[in-house]
N, C-alpha and C positions, 0 to 999 in steps of 0.2 A: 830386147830394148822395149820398151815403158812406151808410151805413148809421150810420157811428159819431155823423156828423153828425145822423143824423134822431133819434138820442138826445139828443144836447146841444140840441137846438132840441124837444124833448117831442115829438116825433113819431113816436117808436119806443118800446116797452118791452120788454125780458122778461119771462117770469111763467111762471108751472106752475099749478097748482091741489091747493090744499089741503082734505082732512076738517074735517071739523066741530071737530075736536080739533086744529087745525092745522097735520097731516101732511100734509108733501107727499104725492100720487099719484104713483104708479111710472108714468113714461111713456118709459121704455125707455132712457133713457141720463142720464148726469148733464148737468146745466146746463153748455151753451160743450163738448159731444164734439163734435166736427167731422169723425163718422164718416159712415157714407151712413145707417146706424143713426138718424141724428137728424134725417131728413128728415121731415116733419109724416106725409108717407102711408106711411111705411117697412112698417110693419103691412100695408098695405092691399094693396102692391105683392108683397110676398114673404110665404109662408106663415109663420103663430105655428108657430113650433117648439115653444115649452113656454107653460105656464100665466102664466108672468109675460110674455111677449110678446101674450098673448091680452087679460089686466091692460092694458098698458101702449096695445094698441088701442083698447081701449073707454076711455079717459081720455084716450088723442090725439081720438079722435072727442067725446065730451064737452067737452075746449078749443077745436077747430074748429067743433063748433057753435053757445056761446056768444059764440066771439069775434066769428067771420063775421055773428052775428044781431045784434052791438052795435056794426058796421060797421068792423071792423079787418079788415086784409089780412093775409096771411103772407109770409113769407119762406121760402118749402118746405123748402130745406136745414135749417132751424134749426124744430123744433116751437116753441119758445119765444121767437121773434123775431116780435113785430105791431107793423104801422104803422098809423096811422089815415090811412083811406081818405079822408075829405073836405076 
């Protein structure tokens, strides 16, 4: 199954996370970059150069640890690609 399929069958979403006031959080690149930049650990693997790379870690770890805790998988290349695991 395709990735685009596990969307048309609700087995896939994207998503970001938004404030209280519902702004998205900065998590380092826009939704669909298809840089190495958009890979879930990008942060983790290579050093925050500035403050908004350091922002955009702690809100990827914040999505990773909610989604992982309410049994979604990732797609690493894509921070905002989850499948549901069962």
């Amino acid at each position: 199954m395709t990735r685009l399929d596990a969307h048309r069958n609700g087995g896939a979403i994207d998503l970001s996370v938004v404030d209280a006031k519902g702004r998205e959080l900065w998590m380092g690149t826009d939704h669909d970059d298809l840089t190495e930049r958009a890979a879930l650990d990008f942060f983790e693997t290579s050093a925050p150069r500035s403050a908004m790379d350091r922002e955009a870690r702690k809100n990827r770890r914040l999505l990773k640890r909610v989604m992982l805790s309410a049994g979604f998988l990732i797609y690493t290349p894509e921070w905002w690609h989850w499948s549901y695991a069962k």
